[in-house]
VOBA-199594 format. One record per residue: residue number from 1; residue in one letter; x, y, z of N, C-alpha, C in turn. Coordinates in steps of 0.2 Angstrom, whole numbers, plus 5000, padded with zeros to 4 digits. Example, Ala and Ser with C-alpha at 12.3 -4.5 7.8 and 13.67 -1.06 7.14 Angstrom:
// residues 2
+--------+-------+--------+---------+------+---------+----------+-------+--------+---------+------+
! drenti ! vexro ! n_east ! n_north ! n_up ! ca_east ! ca_north ! ca_up ! c_east ! c_north ! c_up !
+--------+-------+--------+---------+------+---------+----------+-------+--------+---------+------+
!      1 !     a !   5066 !    4972 ! 5039 !    5062 !     4978 !  5039 !   5066 !    4984 ! 5039 !
!      2 !     s !   5064 !    4989 ! 5035 !    5068 !     4995 !  5036 !   5064 !    5000 ! 5039 !
+--------+-------+--------+---------+------+---------+----------+-------+--------+---------+------+
// end
This chain:
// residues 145
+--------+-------+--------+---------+------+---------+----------+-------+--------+---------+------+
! drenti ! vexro ! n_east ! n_north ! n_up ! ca_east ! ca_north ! ca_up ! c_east ! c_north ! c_up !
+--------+-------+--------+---------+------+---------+----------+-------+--------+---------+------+
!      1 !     x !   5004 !    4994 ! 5000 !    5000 !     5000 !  5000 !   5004 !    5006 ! 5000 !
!      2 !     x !   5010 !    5006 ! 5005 !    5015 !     5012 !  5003 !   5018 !    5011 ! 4997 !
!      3 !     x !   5021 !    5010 ! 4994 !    5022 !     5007 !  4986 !   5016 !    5014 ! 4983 !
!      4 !     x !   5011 !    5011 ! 4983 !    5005 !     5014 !  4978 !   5005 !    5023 ! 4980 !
!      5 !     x !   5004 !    5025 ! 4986 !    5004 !     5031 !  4987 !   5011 !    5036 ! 4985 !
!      6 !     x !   5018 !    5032 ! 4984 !    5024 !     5034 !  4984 !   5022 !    5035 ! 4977 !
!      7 !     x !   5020 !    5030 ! 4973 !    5021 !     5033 !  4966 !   5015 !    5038 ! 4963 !
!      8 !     x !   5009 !    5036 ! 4969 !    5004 !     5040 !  4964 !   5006 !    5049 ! 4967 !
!      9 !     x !   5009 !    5051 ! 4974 !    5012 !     5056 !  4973 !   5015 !    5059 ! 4969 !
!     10 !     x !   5022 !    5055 ! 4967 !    5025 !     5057 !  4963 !   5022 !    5058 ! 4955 !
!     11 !     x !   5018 !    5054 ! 4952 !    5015 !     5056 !  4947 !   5010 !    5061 ! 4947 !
!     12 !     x !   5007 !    5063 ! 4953 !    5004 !     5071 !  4952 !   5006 !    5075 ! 4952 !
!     13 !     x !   5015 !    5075 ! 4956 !    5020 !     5081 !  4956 !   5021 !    5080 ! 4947 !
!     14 !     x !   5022 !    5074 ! 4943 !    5023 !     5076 !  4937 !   5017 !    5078 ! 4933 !
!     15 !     x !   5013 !    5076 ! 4934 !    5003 !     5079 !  4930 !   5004 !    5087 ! 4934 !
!     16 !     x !   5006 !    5091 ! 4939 !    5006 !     5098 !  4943 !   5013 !    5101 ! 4940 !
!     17 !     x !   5016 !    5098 ! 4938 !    5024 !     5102 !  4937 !   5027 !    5105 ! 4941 !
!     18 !     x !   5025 !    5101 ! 4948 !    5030 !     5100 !  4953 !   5036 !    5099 ! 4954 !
!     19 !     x !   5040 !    5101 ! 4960 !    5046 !     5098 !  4961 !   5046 !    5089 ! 4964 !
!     20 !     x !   5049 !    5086 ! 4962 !    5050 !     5077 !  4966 !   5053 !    5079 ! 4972 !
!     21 !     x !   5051 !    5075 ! 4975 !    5053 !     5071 !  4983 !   5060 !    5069 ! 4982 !
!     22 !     x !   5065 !    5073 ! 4984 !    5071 !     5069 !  4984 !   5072 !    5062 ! 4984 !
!     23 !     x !   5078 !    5059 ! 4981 !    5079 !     5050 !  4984 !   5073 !    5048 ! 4980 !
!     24 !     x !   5068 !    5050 ! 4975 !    5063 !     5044 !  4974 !   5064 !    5041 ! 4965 !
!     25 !     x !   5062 !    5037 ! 4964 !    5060 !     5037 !  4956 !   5058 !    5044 ! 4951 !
!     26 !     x !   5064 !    5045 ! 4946 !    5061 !     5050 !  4942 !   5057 !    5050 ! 4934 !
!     27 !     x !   5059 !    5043 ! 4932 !    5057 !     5039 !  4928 !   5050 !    5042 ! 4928 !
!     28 !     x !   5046 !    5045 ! 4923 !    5038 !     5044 !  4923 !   5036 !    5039 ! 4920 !
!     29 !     x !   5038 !    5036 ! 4914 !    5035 !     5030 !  4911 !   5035 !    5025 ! 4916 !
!     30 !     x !   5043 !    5025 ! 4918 !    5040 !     5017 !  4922 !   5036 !    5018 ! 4929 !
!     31 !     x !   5037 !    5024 ! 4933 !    5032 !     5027 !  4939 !   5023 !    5024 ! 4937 !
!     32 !     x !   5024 !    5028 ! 4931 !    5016 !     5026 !  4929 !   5015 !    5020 ! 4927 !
!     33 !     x !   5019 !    5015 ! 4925 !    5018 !     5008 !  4926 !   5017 !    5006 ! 4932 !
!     34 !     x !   5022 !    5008 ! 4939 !    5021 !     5006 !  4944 !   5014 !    5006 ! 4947 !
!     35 !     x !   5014 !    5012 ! 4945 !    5005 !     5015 !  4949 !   5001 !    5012 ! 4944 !
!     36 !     x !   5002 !    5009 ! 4937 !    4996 !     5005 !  4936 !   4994 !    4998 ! 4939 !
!     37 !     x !   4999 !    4995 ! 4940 !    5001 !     4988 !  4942 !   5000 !    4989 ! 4950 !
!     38 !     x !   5000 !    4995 ! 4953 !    4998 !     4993 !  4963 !   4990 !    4996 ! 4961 !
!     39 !     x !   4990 !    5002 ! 4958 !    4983 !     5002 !  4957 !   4979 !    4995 ! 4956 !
!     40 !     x !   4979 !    4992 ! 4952 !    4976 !     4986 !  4950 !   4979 !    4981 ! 4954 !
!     41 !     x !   4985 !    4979 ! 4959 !    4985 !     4973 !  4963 !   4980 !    4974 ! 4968 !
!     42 !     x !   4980 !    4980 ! 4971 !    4977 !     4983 !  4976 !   4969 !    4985 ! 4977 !
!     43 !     x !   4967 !    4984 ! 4969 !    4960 !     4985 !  4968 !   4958 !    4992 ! 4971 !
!     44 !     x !   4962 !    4999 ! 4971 !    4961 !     5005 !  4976 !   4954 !    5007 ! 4970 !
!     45 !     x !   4953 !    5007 ! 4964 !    4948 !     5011 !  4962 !   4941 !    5006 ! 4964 !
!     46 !     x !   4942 !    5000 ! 4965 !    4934 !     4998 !  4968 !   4932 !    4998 ! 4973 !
!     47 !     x !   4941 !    4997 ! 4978 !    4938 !     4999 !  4985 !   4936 !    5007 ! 4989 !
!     48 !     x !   4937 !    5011 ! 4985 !    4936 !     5017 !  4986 !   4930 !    5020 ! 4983 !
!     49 !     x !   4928 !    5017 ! 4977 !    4921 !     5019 !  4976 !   4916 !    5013 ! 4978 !
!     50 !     x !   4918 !    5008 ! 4981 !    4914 !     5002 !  4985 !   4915 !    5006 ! 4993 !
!     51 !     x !   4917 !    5008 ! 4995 !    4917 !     5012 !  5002 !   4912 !    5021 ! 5000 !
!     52 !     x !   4913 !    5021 ! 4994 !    4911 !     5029 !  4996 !   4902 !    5027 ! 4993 !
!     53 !     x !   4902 !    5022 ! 4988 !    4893 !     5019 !  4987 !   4891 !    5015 ! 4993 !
!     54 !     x !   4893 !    5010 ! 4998 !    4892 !     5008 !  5002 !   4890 !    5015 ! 5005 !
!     55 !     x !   4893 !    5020 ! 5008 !    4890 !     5022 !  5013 !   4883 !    5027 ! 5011 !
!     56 !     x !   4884 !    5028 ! 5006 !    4876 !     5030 !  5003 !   4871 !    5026 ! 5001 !
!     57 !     x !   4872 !    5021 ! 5002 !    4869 !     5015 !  5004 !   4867 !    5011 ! 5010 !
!     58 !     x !   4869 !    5015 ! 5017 !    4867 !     5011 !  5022 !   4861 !    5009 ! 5023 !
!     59 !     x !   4859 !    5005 ! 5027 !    4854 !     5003 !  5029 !   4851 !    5008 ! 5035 !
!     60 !     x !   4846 !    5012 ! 5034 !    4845 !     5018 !  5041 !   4839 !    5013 ! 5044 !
!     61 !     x !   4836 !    5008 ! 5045 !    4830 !     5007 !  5050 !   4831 !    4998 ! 5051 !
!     62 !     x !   4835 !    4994 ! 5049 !    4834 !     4989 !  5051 !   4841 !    4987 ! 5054 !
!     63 !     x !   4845 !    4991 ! 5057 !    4850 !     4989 !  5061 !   4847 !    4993 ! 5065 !
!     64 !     x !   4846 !    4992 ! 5073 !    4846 !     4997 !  5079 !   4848 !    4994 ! 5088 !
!     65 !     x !   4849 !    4999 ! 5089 !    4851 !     4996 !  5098 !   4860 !    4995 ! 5096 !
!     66 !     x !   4864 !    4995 ! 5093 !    4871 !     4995 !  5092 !   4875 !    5001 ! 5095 !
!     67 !     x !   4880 !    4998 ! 5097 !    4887 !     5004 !  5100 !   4892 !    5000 ! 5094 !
!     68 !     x !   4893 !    4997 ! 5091 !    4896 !     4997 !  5086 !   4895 !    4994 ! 5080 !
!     69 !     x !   4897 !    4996 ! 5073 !    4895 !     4995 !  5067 !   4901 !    4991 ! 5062 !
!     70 !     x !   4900 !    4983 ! 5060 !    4903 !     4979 !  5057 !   4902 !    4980 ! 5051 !
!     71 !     x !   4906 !    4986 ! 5047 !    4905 !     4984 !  5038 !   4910 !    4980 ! 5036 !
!     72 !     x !   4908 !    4976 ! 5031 !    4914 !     4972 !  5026 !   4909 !    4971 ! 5020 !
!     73 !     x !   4915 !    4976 ! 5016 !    4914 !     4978 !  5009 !   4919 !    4972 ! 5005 !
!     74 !     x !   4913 !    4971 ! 5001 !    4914 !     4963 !  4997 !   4916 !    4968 ! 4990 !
!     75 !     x !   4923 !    4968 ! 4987 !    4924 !     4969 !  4981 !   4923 !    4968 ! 4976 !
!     76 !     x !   4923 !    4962 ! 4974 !    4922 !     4957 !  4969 !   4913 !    4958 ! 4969 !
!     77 !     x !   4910 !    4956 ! 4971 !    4902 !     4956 !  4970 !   4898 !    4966 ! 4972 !
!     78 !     x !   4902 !    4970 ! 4975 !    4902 !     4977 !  4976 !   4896 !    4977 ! 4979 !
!     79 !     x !   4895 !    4975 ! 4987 !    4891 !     4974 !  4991 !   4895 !    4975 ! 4999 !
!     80 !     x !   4891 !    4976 ! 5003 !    4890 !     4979 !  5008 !   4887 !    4976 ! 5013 !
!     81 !     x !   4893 !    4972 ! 5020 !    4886 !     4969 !  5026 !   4888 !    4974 ! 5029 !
!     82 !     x !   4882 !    4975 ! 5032 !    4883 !     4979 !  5040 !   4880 !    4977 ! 5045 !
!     83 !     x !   4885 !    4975 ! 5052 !    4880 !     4972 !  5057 !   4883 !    4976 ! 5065 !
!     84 !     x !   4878 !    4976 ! 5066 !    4877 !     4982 !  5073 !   4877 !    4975 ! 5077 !
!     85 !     x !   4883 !    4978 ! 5083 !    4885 !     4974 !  5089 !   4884 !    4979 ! 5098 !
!     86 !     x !   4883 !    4976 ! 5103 !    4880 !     4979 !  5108 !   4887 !    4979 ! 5112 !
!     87 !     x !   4888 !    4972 ! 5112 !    4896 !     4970 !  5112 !   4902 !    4971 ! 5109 !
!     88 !     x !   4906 !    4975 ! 5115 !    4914 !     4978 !  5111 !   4917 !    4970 ! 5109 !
!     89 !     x !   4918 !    4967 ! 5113 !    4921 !     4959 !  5112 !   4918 !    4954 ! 5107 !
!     90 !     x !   4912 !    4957 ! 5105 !    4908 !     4951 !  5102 !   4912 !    4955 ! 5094 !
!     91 !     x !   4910 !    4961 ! 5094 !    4912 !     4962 !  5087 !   4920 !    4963 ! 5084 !
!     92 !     x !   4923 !    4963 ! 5090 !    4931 !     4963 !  5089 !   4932 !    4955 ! 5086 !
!     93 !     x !   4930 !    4949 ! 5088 !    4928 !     4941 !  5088 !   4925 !    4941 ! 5080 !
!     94 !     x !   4920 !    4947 ! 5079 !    4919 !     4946 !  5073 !   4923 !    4949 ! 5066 !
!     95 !     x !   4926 !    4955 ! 5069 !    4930 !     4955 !  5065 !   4937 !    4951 ! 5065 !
!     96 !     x !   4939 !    4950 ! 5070 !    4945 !     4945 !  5070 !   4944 !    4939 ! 5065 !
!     97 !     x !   4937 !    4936 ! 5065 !    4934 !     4929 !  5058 !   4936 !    4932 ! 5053 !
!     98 !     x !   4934 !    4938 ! 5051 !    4935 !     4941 !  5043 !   4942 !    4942 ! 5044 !
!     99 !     x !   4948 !    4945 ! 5047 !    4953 !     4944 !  5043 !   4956 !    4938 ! 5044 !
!    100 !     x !   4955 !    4933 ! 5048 !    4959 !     4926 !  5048 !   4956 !    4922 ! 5039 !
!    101 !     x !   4952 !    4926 ! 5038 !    4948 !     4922 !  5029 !   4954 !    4925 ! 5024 !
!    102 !     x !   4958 !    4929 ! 5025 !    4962 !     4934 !  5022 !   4959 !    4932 ! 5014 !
!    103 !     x !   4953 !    4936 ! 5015 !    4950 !     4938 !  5007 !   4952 !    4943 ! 5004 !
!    104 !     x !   4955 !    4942 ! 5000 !    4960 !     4951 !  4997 !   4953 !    4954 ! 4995 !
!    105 !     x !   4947 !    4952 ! 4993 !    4941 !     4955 !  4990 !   4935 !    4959 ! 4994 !
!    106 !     x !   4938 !    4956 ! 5002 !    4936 !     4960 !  5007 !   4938 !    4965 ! 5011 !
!    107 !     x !   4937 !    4972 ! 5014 !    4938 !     4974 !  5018 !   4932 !    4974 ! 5022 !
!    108 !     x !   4934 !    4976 ! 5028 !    4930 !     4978 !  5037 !   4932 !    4979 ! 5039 !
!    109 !     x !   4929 !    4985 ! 5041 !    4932 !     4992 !  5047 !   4923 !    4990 ! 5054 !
!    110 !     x !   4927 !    4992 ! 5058 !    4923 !     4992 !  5065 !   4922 !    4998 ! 5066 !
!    111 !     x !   4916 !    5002 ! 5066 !    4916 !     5009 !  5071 !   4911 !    5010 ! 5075 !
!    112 !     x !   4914 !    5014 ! 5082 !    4911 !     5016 !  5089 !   4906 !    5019 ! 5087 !
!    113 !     x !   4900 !    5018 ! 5083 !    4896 !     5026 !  5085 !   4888 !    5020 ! 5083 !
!    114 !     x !   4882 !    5026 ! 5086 !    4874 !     5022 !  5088 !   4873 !    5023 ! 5085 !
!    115 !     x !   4873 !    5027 ! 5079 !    4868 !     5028 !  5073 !   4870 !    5030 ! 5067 !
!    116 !     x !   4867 !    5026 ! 5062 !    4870 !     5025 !  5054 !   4872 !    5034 ! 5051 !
!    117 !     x !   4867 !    5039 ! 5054 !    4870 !     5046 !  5051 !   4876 !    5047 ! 5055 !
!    118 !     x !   4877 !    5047 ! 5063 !    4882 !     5048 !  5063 !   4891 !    5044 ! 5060 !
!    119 !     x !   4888 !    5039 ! 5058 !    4894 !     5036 !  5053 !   4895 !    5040 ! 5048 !
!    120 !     x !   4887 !    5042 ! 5046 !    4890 !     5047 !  5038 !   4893 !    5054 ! 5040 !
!    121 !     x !   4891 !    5057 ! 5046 !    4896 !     5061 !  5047 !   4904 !    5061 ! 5052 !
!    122 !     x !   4904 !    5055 ! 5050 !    4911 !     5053 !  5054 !   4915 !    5053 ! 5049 !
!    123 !     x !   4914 !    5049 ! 5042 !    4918 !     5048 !  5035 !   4913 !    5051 ! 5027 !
!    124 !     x !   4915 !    5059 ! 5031 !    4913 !     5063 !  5026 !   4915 !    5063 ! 5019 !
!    125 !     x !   4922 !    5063 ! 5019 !    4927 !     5062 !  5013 !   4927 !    5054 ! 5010 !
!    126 !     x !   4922 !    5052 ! 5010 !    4922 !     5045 !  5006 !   4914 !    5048 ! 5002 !
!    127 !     x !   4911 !    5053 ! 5002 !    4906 !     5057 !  4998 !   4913 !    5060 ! 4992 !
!    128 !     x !   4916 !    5064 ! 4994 !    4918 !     5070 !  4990 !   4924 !    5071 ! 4987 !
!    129 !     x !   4930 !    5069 ! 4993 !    4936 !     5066 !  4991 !   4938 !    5062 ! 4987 !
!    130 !     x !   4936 !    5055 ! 4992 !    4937 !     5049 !  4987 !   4935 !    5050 ! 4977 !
!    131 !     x !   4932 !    5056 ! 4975 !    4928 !     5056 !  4968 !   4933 !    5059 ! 4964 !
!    132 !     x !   4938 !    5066 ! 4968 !    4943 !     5069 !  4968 !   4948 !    5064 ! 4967 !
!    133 !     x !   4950 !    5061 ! 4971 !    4956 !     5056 !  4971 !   4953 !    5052 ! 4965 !
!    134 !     x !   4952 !    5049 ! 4964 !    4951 !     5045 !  4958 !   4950 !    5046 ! 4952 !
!    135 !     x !   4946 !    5053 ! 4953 !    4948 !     5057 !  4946 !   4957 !    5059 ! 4942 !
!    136 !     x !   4960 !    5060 ! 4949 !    4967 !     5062 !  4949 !   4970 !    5057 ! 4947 !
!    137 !     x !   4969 !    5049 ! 4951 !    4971 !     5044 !  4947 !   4971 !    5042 ! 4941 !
!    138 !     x !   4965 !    5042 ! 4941 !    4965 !     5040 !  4933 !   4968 !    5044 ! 4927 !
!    139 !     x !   4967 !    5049 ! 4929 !    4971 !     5055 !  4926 !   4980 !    5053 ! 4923 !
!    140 !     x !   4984 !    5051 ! 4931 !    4988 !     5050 !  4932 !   4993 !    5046 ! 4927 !
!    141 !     x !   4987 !    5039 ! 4929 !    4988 !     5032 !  4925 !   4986 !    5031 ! 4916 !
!    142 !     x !   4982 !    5037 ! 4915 !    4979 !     5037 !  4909 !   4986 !    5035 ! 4902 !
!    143 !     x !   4986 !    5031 ! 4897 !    4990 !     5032 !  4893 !   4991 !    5038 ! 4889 !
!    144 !     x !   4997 !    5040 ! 4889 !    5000 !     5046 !  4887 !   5000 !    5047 ! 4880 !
!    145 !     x !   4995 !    5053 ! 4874 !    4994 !     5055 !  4869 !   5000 !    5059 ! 4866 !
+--------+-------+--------+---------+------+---------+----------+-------+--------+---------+------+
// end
């Protein structure tokens, strides 16, 4: 995951006509291979617009009574479970199952909060940002005319 940031930096300082980070790769051709090649191991454009549609998609009435909220965003099928836990152990126990599966198609995050808006105003930038960044990506990685 550090790999993919190092290069997609450096390819916006080149898209910006910026100056480079000292000590890095100056290569743009092969920078921009690198950052197609971790973009695509890494699946960052489905998990980042499968996180930022998940959450415009939660569920607002059939989870309720929860202090803690189980998402695991399935990439492959571009789907979304969420289950509300009363217990901090129970759902730490549930998370722990999904990463001993080591599905690279899955991600879950665990968060403290009692209700599905407060989640939406906890990870505001998965609306706005996230649509930004991937714009810049793709930009990045585009083949060069």
């Amino acid at each position: 995951m550090e790999a993919f940031f190092l290069f997609n930096g450096i390819c916006l300082s080149y898209s910006e006509q910026t100056p480079l980070v000292e000590n890095t790769p100056n290569n743009e051709a092969e920078l921009i291979a690198e950052l197609r090649e971790a973009t695509k191991a890494l699946k960052v454009t489905q998990r980042l617009r499968g996180w930022a549609n998940a959450l415009h998609a939660l569920p607002r009435k059939h989870i309720k009574n929860f202090q803690w909220l189980l998402l695991a965003l399935d990439t492959t099928k571009n789907t979304i479970a969420v289950t509300g836990y009363q217990d901090r152990k129970e759902a730490s126990r549930a998370v722990a199952e999904l990463e001993k599966s080591k599905r690279s198609d899955l991600d879950a995050v665990l968060v403290w909060v009692n209700s599905v808006q407060k989640l939406r105003l906890a990870y505001p930038n998965y609306y706005a940002d996230t649509n930004e960044f991937l714009t810049a990506l793709d930009a990045a990685i585009a083949p060069k005319q």
